[in-house]
C-alpha positions, 0 to 999 in steps of 0.5 A, a space after each residue: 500500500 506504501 508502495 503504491 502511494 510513493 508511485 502515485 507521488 511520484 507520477 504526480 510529480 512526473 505529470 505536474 512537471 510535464 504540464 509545467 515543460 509544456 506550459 513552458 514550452 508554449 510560452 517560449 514559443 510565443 516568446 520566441 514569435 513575439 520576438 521575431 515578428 517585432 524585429 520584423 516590424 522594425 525593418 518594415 516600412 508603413 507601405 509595407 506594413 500596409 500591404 500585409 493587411 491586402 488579401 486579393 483573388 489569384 482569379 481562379 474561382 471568385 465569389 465578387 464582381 471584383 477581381 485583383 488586378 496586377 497581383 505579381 508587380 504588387 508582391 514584389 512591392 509589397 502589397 499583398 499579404 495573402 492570395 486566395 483562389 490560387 490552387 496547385 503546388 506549380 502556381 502556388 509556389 510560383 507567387 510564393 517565389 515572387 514574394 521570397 525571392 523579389 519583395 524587399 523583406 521577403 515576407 511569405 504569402 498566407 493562400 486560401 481557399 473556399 474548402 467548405 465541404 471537402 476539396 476535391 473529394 467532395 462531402 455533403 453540404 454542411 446541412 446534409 452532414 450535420 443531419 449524420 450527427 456523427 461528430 467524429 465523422 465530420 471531424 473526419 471529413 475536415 481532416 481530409 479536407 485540409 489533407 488535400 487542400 494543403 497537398 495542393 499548395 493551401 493552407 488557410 479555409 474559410 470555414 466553417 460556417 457555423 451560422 445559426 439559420 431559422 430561416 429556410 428562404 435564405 440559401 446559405 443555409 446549406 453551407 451551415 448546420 441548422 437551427 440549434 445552437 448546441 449541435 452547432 456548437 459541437 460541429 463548429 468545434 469538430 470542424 476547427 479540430 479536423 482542420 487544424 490538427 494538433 500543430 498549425 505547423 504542419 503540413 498537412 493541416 490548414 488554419 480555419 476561419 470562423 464565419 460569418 461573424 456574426 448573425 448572419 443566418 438572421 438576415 431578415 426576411 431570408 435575403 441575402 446580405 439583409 440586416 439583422 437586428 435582435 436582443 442580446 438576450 437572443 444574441 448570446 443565448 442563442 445566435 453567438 455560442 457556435 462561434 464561440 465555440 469554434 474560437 475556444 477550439 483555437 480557430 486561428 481566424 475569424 471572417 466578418 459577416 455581410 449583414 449590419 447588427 442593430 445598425 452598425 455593419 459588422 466589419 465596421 462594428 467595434 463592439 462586435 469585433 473589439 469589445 465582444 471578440 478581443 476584449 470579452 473571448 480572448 481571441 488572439 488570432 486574424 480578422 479578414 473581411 469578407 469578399 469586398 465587404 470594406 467597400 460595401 460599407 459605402 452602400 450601407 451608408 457609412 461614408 467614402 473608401 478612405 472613412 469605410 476602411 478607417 472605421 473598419 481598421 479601428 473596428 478590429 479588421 486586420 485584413 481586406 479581402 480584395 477590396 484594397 481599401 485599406 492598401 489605397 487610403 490608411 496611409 492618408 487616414 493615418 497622414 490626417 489623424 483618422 487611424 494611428 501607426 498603432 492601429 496599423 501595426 496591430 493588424 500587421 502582427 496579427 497577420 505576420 503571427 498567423 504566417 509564423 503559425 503556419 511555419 511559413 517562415 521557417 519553410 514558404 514552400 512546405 505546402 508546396 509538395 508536387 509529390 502530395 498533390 499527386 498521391 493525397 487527393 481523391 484517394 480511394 480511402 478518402 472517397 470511400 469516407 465520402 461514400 459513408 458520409 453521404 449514405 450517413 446524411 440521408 433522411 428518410 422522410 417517409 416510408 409507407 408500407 415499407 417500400 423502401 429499400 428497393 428489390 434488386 430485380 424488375 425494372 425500375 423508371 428514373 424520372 427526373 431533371 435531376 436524374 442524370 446531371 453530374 454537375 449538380 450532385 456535389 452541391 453549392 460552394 464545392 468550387 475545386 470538386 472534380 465534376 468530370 468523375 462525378 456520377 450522375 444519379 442515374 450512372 451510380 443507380 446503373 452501377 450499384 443495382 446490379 445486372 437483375 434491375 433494369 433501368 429506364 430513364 427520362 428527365 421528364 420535365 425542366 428544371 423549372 418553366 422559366 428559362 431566366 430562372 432555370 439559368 440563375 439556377 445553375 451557374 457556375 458549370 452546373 447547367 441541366 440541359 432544357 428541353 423546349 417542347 411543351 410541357 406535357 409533351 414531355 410529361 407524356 413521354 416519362 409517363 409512358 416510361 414510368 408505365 414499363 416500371 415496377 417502381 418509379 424514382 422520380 429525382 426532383 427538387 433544387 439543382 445545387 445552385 438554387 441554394 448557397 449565396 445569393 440564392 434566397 427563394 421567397 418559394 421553397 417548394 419544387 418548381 412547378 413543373 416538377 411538381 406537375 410532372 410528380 402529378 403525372 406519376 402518381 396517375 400511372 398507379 406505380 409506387 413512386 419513391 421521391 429522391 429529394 434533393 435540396 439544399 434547405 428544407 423545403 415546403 413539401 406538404 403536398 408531396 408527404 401527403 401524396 407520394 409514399 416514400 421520400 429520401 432527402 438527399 440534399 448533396 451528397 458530395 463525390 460520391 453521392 450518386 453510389 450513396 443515393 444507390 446504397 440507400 435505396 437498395 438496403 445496403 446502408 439503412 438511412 439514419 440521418 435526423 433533421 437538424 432544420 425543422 421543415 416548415 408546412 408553408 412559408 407563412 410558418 417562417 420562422 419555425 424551430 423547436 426551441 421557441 419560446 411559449 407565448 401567454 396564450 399557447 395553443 393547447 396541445 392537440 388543437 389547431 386552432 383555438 380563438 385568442 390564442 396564438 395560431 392561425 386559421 388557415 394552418 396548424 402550428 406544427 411543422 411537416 418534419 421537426 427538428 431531429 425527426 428522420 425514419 429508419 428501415 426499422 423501428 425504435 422502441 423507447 421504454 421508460 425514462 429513469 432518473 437517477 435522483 429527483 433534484 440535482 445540485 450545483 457540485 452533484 449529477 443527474 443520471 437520465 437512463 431510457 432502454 431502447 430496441 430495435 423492433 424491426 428487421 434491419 439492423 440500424 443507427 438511432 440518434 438519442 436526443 435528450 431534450 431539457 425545459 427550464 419550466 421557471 426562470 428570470 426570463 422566459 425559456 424556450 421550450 425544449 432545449 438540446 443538450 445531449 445525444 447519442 448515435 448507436 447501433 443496435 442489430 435486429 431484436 437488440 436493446 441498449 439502455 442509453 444513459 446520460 449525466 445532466 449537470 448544473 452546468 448544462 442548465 446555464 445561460 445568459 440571463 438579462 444581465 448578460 450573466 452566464 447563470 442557472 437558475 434553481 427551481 423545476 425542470 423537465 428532461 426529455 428522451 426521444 427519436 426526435 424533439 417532438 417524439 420524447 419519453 419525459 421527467 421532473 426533476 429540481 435544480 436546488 442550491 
């Protein structure tokens, strides 16, 4: 027993000295930076100073009208910090030479990318692969992504995206992960850690940019670019925790948002960036604008070039995105007394820090691997993980009479726009995706089915009727041919072919560029003509298994109603055509859950589980009820709540247990519930536990997520699911801006989703 107490002394001391070495470590390493970038700093002119705040495009791929203009003689001056759309180790290196070679200080140059959901090997849109909630899967996809993206020559992503969106209208909701603050707060941190790895230093890791700060999924009436107004309350409860999540797991850099807050833009917001973001969180790391954001300050109604950039330099902004307001007037706003040499000299650290980081110092071509390149991307093991995350972000949204999954036998109709394009299987903002080795859906249903499935084939009806709005739909090398004959002409002809078949998929929904940037729809349905040709489907008496594509939830009421199987695909990435096939043929059963509730109509938005209840809440059960809050022409519900998706078995849930009635600040509260697989089909089930905080200082949503847990249960298989609640799982931010929890009644709930829950009362007592 002695024995045993002096080698528990003694590995006391092993470990406190090992944390006391690593502590010192870092600090000599930040020691050491500090020095280095200080001496730098000396040696730099202010010109130079200023040109390390100019970020430009290397013109590959843009997301601006604007476009950097004589990008080489600037390096060599001295007037440009870091290069984004600039891929391949040749071209890269190629600049980076420029830079090292024939700039006075020979400073390196930062590149980046738009690597939002994978590089070349393409993953789900982000709203598809949040609905996996599989959080070691999504840090691996990140992984990957910087893997490749830095085997090209890369090492600077924007992204992740981990705005919160309740609005389903506005299109970049596919580049987020949904509604909820606590899911996307794991995803943000997930995401930062598979990015950037353990050392910034290394090769094969990329630095991350949290974006857009801040609020940007709030932008009013789902457009665009709109304002965003709210309260704090809102704010730091509900809209702010993902970013602060990501910066908590060492993002090295922060992007800021398009939208104004409460009045201020956020790139000239110095709340948002100082006080909020430096002062408040402690972030250490980069600034960058968005794409020409400085410049679009003027239009805000903020002032000139030269005052929007001197606002936005005081803000906090360190580096402008391809705009050069900072690289044509901080030197006269500094001549007149409007910015000071400190405020530049900050921004310039910041930015010579993050490249010191990165290793690029010691190394400016240690990205610049022509040997990476070629065996690191697309990779067979990359592409399979891509395969598995597609198959893994599937919901399966309705299954009646179990027809789902498909025999591999008879003769099977694939009807659709959407049935036979490559372009528009990866999804929005997958700019470096390898289009050309893309399958189809109709090419990976061929491949996978098997030589017993014979398979028929038209489009069946346009894209949607308006050429104009068929066109805007797919920009960017995603265009789906058109057909100019007349609708029912070309209706008539897929209902022929559907009357050969012993089963109908009819591919509908949006092409991938109907959702993303500037792709807000006021109508989030399927296009008319679809919707006319899925009429015309139904007529022929086959069963019909919709494969639903989008990149937002959609308002398909019409379509739940009539059609017997929907699986909503959103898009998958690479290999999304294979893992549609997976699906459907039951060789992967579906268990992706919504992380965005899907509205019945438009008018419901916004719609999102956790609201708050009003004075006068609708009894449960009722739809309509006179001087309550509803309406008269549709009930509350949603179509599909948040969390909601099927499986090709059933879930049983038995009774919720709790370990102990009351819980206290220091004690913990076990939440127990068994759960088996009463079907046929072996299966995942994502667990979600859900709190009520039923009496607070402020009034409290009312269901909160807090935990879950994605198992795997064979045929016949019970598991009992056990979760531990602490006191702080029941904090927030009350009026005072303070981070509390509150004594007092609570309940817990356990289940398939957030409306579907087994549920318990407990106390909080202090």
């Amino acid at each position: 027993m002695k024995y045993g107490k002096k080698v528990l002394a003694i590995a006391a001391i092993i470990l406190s000295h090992q944390g006391f070495t690593q502590t010192k470590n870092a600090t000599s390493g930040t020691l050491k930076m500090n020095q280095f970038v200080s001496t730098l700093l000396k040696k730099m002119t202010l010109d130079e100073k200023i040109g390390q705040l100019n970020l430009v495009t290397g013109g590959e791929a843009t997301t601006g009208s604007v476009v950097s203009t004589n990008v080489s003689g600037k390096i060599k001056n001295g007037q440009i910090g870091g290069i984004f759309s600039l891929t391949t180790p040749q071209r890269i290196r190629k600049a980076q030479e420029i830079a090292v070679n024939e700039s006075r200080l020979k400073i390196p140059l930062i590149f980046g990318q738009d690597v939002i959901h994978g590089y070349k090997t393409t993953f789900p849109i982000p709203l598809a692969l949040s609905c996996s909630w599989d959080l070691p899967l999504i840090e691996k996809t990140a992984r990957i992504a910087a893997i490749e993206a830095s085997a090209d020559g890369l090492n600077w992503t924007f992204s992740p995206m981990v705005d919160i969106s309740r609005d389903p209208r506005w299109g970049r909701i596919s580049e987020g992960n949904g509604e909820d603050t606590w899911l996307g707060s794991q995803i943000a941190r997930a995401m930062v850690k598979g990015y950037q790895g353990d050392d910034l230093a290394k090769n094969n890791t990329i630095m991350a940019c949290v974006k857009h700060f801040a609020l940007y999924g709030a932008a009013e009436a789902g457009r665009d670019y709109n304002t965003t107004d709210m309260s704090l309350n809102r704010m730091y409860n509900e809209y702010l925790p993902p970013y602060k999540a990501a910066i908590d797991a060492g993002s090295g850099s922060i992007m800021t948002s398009f939208n104004d807050i409460n009045g201020v833009p956020a790139t000239a917001n110095k709340w948002l960036m100082t006080d909020l973001l430096r002062n408040q969180w402690g972030f250490k790391g980069l600034v960058v604008t968005d794409y020409t954001a400085v410049n679009e300050l003027i239009d805000h109604g903020l002032g000139d070039l030269q005052t929007v950039s001197a606002l936005s330099l005081k803000a906090g902004v360190d580096m402008d995105m391809v705009g050069e307001g900072f690289l044509t007037t901080l030197k006269k706003s500094l001549s007149e007394g409007k910015v000071t040499l400190a405020q530049i000299d900050n921004a310039c650290r910041l930015v010579l820090e993050t490249k010191y980081k990165l290793g690029l110092f010691d190394d400016p071509y240690r990205y610049c691997s022509e040997e990476r390149a070629k065996s690191e991307i697309l990779t067979p093991e990359n592409l399979k993980v891509a395969r598995e995350a597609a198959a893994k972000s599937y919901v399966l949204l309705k299954n009646e009479n179990q027809l789902l999954p498909l025999k591999r036998s008879g003769t099977i109709a694939l009807i659709g726009p959407l049935s036979d394009t490559r372009a528009n299987m990866v999804g929005t903002w997958s700019v470096n995706s390898d289009l050309q080795n893309t399958k189809s859906l109709l090419e990976g249903l061929t491949e996978v089915s098997g030589s017993n499935v014979k398979i028929l084939h038209s489009a069946g009806a346009n894209l949607a009727a308006d050429a104009t709005l068929q066109a805007n739909a797919t920009m960017f090398g995603r265009e789906i041919k058109r057909d100019d004959r007349p609708e029912e002409e070309i209706i008539k002809d897929a209902v022929n072919i559907a009357k050969k078949a012993d089963v109908v998929i009819a591919a509908l929904g949006e092409s991938s560029e109907m959702s993303g940037e500037a792709s807000s729809r006021s109508d989030i349905g399927i296009p008319e003509t679809q919707r006319h040709l899925l009429e015309a489907l139904l007529t022929t008496g086959k069963p019909i298994v919709l494969v639903l594509f989008a990149g937002r939830p959609m308002t398909i009421k019409w379509e739940s109603e009539h059609v017997p199987a929907i699986l909503n695909v959103w898009f998958g990435g690479t290999e999304s055509a294979r893992a549609i096939s997976d699906v459907l043929f039951g060789d992967v059963n579906p268990s992706g859950k919504l992380t965005a509730t899907f509205p019945q109509n438009v008018g419901q938005i916004p719609l999102y589980y956790s609201h708050k209840n009003t004075g006068r809440p609708l009894a449960d059960g009722k739809w309509f009820s006179k001087f309550r809050s509803n309406y008269l022409d549709v009930s509350n519900d949603p179509l599909y709540p948040f969390g909601y998706g099927l499986s090709y078995t059933s879930f049983n849930y038995g009774n919720l247990k709790l370990s102990t009635s009351t819980l206290s600040p220091t004690g913990t509260l076990s939440v127990t519930v068994p759960v088996t697989n009463a079907g046929k089909y072996n299966g995942e089930e994502v667990v979600q536990l859900y709190t009520r905080d039923l009496v607070g200082s402020i009034s409290r949503p009312v269901k909160e997520l807090k935990a879950f847990k994605k198992i795997f249960l064979k045929a016949g298989e019970t598991q009992t699911v056990t979760f531990t609640l602490r006191e702080s799982d029941l904090r927030f931010y009350n009026n005072d801006l303070k981070y509390v929890s509150e004594p007092g009644d609570f309940k817990v709930f356990v289940g398939t989703n957030s409306r579907d829950v087994k549920e318990a009362d407990f106390k909080l007592v202090k």
